[in-house]
N, C-alpha and C positions, 0 to 999 in steps of 0.2 A: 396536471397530476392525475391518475391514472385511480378514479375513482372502488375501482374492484379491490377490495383489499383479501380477502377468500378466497384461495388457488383449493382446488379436487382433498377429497379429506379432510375437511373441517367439522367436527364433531359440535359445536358447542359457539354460538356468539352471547360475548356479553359487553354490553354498550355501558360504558362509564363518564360521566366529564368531569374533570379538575376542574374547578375554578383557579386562576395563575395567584399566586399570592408573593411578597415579597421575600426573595430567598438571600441567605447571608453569603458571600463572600467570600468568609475567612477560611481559611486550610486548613482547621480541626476535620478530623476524618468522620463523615455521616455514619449511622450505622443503616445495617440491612435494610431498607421497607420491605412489608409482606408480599408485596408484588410490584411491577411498576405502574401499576395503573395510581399508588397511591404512594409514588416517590414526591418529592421535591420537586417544587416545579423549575423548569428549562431554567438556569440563569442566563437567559437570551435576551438582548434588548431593555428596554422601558420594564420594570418589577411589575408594574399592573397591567400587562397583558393578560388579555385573554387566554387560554389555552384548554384546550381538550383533548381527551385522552378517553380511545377505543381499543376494548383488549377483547379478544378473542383466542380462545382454545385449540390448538392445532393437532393434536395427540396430548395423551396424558402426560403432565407434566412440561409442554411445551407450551407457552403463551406467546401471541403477536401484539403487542398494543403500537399503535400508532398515535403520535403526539402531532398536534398543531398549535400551534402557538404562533399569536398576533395575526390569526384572519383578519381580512378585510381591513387592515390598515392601508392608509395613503399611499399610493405610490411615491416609490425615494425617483430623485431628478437620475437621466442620461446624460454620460459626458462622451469626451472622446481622448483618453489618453494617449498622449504622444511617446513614440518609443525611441530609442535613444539611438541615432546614427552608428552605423555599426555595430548594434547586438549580435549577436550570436543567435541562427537559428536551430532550430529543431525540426524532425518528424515524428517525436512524441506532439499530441494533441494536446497534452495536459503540459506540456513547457509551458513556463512561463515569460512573458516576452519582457527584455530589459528595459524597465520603464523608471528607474532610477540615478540621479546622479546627484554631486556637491550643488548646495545650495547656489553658488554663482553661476555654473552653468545651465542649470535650471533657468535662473534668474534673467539670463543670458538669453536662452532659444526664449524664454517667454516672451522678452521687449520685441526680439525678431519677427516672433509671430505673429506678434500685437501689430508691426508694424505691417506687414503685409496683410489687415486687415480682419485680424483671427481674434476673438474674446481671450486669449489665453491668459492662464495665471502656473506659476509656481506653488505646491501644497509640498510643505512638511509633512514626513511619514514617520509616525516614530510607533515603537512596540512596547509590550510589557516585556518586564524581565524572567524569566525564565530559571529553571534548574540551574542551568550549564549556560544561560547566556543573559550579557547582563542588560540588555534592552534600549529603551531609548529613540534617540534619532535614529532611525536608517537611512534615511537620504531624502530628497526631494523632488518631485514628481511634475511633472508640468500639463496640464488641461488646457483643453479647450471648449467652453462655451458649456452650458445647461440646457438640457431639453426635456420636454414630455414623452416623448415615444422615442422607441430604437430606432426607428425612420427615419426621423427626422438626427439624431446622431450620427447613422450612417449617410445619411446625406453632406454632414458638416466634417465627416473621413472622407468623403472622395475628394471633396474639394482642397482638401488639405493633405492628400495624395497627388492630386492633383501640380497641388503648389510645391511637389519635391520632398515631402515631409511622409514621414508613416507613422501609422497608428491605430488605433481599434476602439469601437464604441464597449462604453463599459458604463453599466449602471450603480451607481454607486452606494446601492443597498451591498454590494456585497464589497464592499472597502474593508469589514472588519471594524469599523465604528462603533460602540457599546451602546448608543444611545439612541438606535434604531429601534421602528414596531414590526419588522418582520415582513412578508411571511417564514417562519421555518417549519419544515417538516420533516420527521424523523422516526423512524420503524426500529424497534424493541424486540427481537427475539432473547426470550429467555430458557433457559433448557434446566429445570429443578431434577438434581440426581435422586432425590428422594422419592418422586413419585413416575422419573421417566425409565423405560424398559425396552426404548429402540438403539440407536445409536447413533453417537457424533463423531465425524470423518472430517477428513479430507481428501480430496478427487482432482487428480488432473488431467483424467481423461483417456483417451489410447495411450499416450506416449508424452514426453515431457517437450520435446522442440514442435510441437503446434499449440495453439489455442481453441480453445471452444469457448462459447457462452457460457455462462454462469447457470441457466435453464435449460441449458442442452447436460452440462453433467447433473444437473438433478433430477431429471426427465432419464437419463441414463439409469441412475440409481436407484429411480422410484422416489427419492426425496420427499419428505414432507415438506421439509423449507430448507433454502439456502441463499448462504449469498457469498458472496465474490473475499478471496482472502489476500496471499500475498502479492507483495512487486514482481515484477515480471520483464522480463526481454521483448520489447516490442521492435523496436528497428535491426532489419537485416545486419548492419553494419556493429551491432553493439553483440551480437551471438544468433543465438536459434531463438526465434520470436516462440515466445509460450514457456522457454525455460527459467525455472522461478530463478528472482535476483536476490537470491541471500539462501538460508537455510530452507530444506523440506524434508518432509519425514513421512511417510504416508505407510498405514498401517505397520510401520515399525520400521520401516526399510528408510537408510539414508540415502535420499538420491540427490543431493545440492548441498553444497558446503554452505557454512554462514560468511555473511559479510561484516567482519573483522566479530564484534562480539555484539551486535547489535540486537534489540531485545527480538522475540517470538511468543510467539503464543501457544502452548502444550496441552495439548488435545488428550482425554482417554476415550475410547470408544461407551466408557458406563455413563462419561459426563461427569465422573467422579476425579478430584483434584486438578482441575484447569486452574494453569499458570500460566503467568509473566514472565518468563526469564531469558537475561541474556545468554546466549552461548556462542562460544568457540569453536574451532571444526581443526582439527591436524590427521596427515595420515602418511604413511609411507608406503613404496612397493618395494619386498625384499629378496632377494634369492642370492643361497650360498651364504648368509652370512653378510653379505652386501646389500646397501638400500638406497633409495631415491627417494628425495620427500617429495609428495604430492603436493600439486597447487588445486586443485579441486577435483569433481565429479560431475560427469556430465552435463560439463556446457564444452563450446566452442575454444580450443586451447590460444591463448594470446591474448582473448576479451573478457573481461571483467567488469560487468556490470553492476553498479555502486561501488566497486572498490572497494576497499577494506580487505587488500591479500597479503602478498609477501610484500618485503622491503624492499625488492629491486622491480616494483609494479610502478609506472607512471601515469601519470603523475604524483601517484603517492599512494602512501599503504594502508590512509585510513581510511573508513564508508568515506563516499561521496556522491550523496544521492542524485543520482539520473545524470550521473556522469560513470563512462566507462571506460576504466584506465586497462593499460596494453603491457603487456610481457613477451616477447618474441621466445623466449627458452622456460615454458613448462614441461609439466606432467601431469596429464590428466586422466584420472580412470573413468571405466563408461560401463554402464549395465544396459542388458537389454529394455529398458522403461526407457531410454533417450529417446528411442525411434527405430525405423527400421533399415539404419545406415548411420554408422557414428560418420562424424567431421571429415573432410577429403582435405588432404593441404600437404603440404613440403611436412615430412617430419617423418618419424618411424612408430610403430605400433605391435605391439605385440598381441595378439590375439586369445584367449586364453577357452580353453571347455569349461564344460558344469563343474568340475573335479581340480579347476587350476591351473591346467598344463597346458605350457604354450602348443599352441597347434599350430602357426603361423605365425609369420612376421612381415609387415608390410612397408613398404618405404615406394612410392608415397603412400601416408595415412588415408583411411576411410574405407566402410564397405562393412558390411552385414557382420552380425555376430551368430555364434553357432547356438542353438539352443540352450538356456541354462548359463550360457558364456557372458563373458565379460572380457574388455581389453584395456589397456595402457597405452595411450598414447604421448609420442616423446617430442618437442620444437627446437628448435635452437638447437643450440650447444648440448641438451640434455639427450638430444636425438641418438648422438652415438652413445651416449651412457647408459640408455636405454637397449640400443640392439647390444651392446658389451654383456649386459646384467642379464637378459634373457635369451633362453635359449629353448630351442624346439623339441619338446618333448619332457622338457625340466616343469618342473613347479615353481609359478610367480607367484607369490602371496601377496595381496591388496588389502592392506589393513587402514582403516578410517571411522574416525568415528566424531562425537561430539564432547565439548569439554564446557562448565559451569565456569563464571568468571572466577573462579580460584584457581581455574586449572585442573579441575577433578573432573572423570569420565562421568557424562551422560546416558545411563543409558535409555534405549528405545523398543522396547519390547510391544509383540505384536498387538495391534489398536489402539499403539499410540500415533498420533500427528503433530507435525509441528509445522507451521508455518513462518516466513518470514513480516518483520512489519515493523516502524518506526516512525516516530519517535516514541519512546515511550510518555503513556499522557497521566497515568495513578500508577504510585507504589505506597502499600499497607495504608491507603484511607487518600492518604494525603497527594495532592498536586504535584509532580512529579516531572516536567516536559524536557524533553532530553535532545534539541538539536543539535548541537555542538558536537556530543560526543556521537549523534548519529548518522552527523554528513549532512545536515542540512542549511547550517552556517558555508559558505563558500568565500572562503577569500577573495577578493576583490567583484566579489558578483552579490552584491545587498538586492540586486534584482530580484534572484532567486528567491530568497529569502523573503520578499515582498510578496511575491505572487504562491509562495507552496504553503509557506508557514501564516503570513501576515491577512490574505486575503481569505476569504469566505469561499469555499469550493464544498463540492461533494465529497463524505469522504464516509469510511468506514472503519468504526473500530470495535476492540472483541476486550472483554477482561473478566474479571469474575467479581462476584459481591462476598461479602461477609457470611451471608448465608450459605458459600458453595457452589453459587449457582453461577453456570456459564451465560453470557447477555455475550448477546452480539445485536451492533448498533449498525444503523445505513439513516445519511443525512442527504435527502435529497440538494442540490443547490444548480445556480447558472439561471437562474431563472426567476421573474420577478415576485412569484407567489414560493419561492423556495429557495431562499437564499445560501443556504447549505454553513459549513463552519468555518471560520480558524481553527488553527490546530489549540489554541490555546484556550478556544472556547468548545473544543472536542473535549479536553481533559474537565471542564467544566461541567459540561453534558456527565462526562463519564459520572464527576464525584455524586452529583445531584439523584443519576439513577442508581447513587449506594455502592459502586465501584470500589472495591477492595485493590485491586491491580488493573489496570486497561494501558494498551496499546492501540497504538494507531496501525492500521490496514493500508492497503491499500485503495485509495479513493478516484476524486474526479470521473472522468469518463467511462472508469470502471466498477464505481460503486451498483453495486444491483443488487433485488432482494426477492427471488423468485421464490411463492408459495406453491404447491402439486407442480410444479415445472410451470408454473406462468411467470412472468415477471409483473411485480406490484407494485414497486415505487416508477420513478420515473425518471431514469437513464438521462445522463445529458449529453451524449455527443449524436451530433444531426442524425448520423446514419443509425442510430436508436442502440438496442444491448451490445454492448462491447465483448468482444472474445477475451477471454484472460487466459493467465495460468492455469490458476488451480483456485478453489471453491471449497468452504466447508459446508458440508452438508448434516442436515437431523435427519436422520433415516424412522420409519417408521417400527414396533414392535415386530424383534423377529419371529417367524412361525415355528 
């Protein structure tokens, strides 16, 4: 862990420690504490840990406190989870590997392995019940052997690679188990609209199909503090790596549809009323009196990342997280913030200037927009319904916008943001966790489920307190002194620091928490800060 907690601009250190004390449980909703240095302590682990808590001044009205909780406990034992023949893989880092099945066939490889010589056992995995989902058994998991160091773990993987078998050493502090001492570590940014006079953004950088670091766009903006916000497109094959995966809004402008109605987090630039809400996204392109419904904005036409579009999208139309479902016949509008070349592919496109009017039309699609411009682009079947509807030198109107789960217009007016993120973890005080309806239950894959939601990872989430005030949360994990969260022990974290509403961010390999543009927690994938999407940033007082 990455002991500098003061990035450039720190006005003010004040050194505080919680003693941990025994915190309750139950789903009555906490109110406000005066700060977090003097919230509730973690309900992490064993009630009588230790924990300490360091808050420091970043600009007026902006606090860092960083919580520890359960130093210096014992190290938890290494194992080596076996993963299930024929899983399914990934080029996301953060997939989870299929390490789930019915108890007899668990049962099963375990006596196999035992008999070729391997300690293995069978473990029951089961979860708490949730909002939307009712808990329980998820399946059964199969190990091999106990060890003191990763070394020695990975030594008892190759040899069990060796023997035809796959799997990965896994320490089993981060199982998700309640009745661990930790270590957790976790950073608190708070943003009090009452006494702050800079501003809170969101940033995705030059254009929306690349990635930057999380400390490269706050280094960009001058940031006081930032850290990493919504899901994103990271493999070639799923769209433009860096284009967010669900809704964005940035300084007012819609540039990413939402994924089906999944919740977000509502940014103003005073810091004043930050929400939780879900939203919906519809839009049409019309001329003459004729129209086409849109199936998004600026991504990749035929990939959809988490899913959650139309009815005729496959595998289906509702979220389905870090799964990307495929439509061969869209329509997708594109603004200049995509990049500097929308999509290239079989389909038609209409081209449009600053004022509307088609200037061009292109078959095949892709290729530069004109200044101020914007285009439509058509696949499939809609491809000729598209060159039908527009026409060179005509007016194409592109209308889109956002809708509240009742159906009612969102709007976005300039310095507001929105980002995407799920599940939701508080609504109005109380415990809230929403996978089911977020895509995070997968049909016939309890794997998933095990390793995104069940297990301990890095993760980031943002919500507001009863006081007003914006927090945005980063949990270090993957690591033996920083175990990181469940998601269901995120919404825990949430209510404790006085969470009135909070969401889940986007996490694992992308959690970061860069103060003056340094980074201060401590990133877990090897090759160190992760490129994302897009980042919210606290800007300092403007001049």
């Amino acid at each position: 862990m990455n002991s500098k907690l003061l990035g450039a601009g720190t006005v003010l250190a004040l050194l505080a420690s919680v003693a941990a004390m025994p915190s309750s449980a139950a789903s009555s909703a906490p109110s406000a504490p005066s700060s977090p240095a003097e919230a509730t302590p973690l309900p992490l682990g064993d009630p009588g840990l230790t924990e300490t808590r360091t808050t420091e001044t970043l600009q007026p009205g902006v606090t860092l406190t960083r919580i520890v909780r359960g130093a210096g406990s014992p190290q938890l034992p290494w194992t080596v989870e076996v993963s299930i023949p024929g899983g399914t893989g990934s080029p996301d880092p953060d997939a989870p590997p299929a390490a789930l099945r019915d108890r007899a066939s668990a049962e099963e490889l375990a006596a196999e392995l035992t008999g070729e010589g391997f300690a293995a056992r069978a473990e029951e995995v089961t979860t708490r019940a949730l909002a939307d989902f009712a808990g329980g058994t998820l399946g059964w998991r199969v190990r091999v052997g106990e060890f003191d160091a990763q070394s020695a773990a990975n030594a008892e993987r190759a040899r069990l690679v060796a023997a035809g078998y796959a799997g990965s050493a896994a320490y089993t502090g981060w199982d998700g188990d309640p009745g661990v001492r930790g270590t957790w570590r976790v950073d608190v940014l708070t943003v009090d609209p009452r006494t702050f006079r800079g501003g809170l953004t969101a940033s995705y950088g030059p254009d929306l199909e690349n990635r930057e670091t999380t400390s490269q766009l706050a280094k960009a903006a001058g940031a006081t503090a930032a850290v990493n916000a919504g899901f994103f497109v990271l493999d070639p094959k799923a769209g433009a790596p860096g284009d967010p995966a669900g809704v964005g809004v940035y300084d007012g402008r819609l540039l990413s549809e939402s994924v089906g109605t999944r919740p977000a987090l509502v940014l103003r630039d005073s810091a004043r009323g930050t929400s939780v809400t879900r939203l919906g996204w519809a839009g049409r392109v019309t001329a003459r009196g004729e129209s086409l419904p849109l199936d998004g904005t600026n991504r990749v036409p035929g990939l959809i990342r988490n899913c959650g579009g139309t009815a005729d999208d496959t595998p289906t139309s509702l979220p389905r997280h870090d799964v990307t479902c495929t439509d061969a016949d869209e329509v997708v509008a594109f603004t200049e913030e995509y990049g500097a070349r929308t999509p290239a592919g079989d389909g038609t496109e209409a081209v449009l200037d600053a004022r509307g009017r088609v200037v061009e039309m292109r078959s095949p699609r892709g290729g530069p927009l004109p200044a101020g411009g914007t285009s439509v682009q058509a696949t499939g079947e809609h491809a000729g319904e598209l060159a039908a509807l527009a026409r060179t030198g005509e007016k194409l109107r592109i209308r889109h916008g956002l809708r509240d789960d009742r159906g009612r217009p969102v709007a976005t007016p300039p310095g507001t943001a929105v980002v995407n993120g799920g599940p939701e973890l508080v609504r109005g005080g109380r415990t809230h966790v929403t996978p089911t309806a977020d895509g995070m239950v997968q049909p016939g894959n309890p794997s998933f489920y095990y390793g995104w939601m069940h297990k301990r990872n890095p993760r980031t989430l943002a919500g507001v307190d009863a006081a007003g005030r914006t927090v945005l949360v980063t949990a270090d994990g993957r690591a033996t002194d920083s175990l990181g969260l469940s998601i269901p022990e995120s919404a825990d974290v949430a209510r404790a620091l006085g969470l009135r509403d909070a969401v889940n961010l986007d996490g694992g390999g992308s959690t970061t928490l860069a103060v003056g543009g340094e980074v201060v927690n401590d990133p877990s994938d090897a090759a160190g800060e992760r490129p994302v999407g897009d980042a919210l940033l606290i800007l300092p007082k403007r001049r």
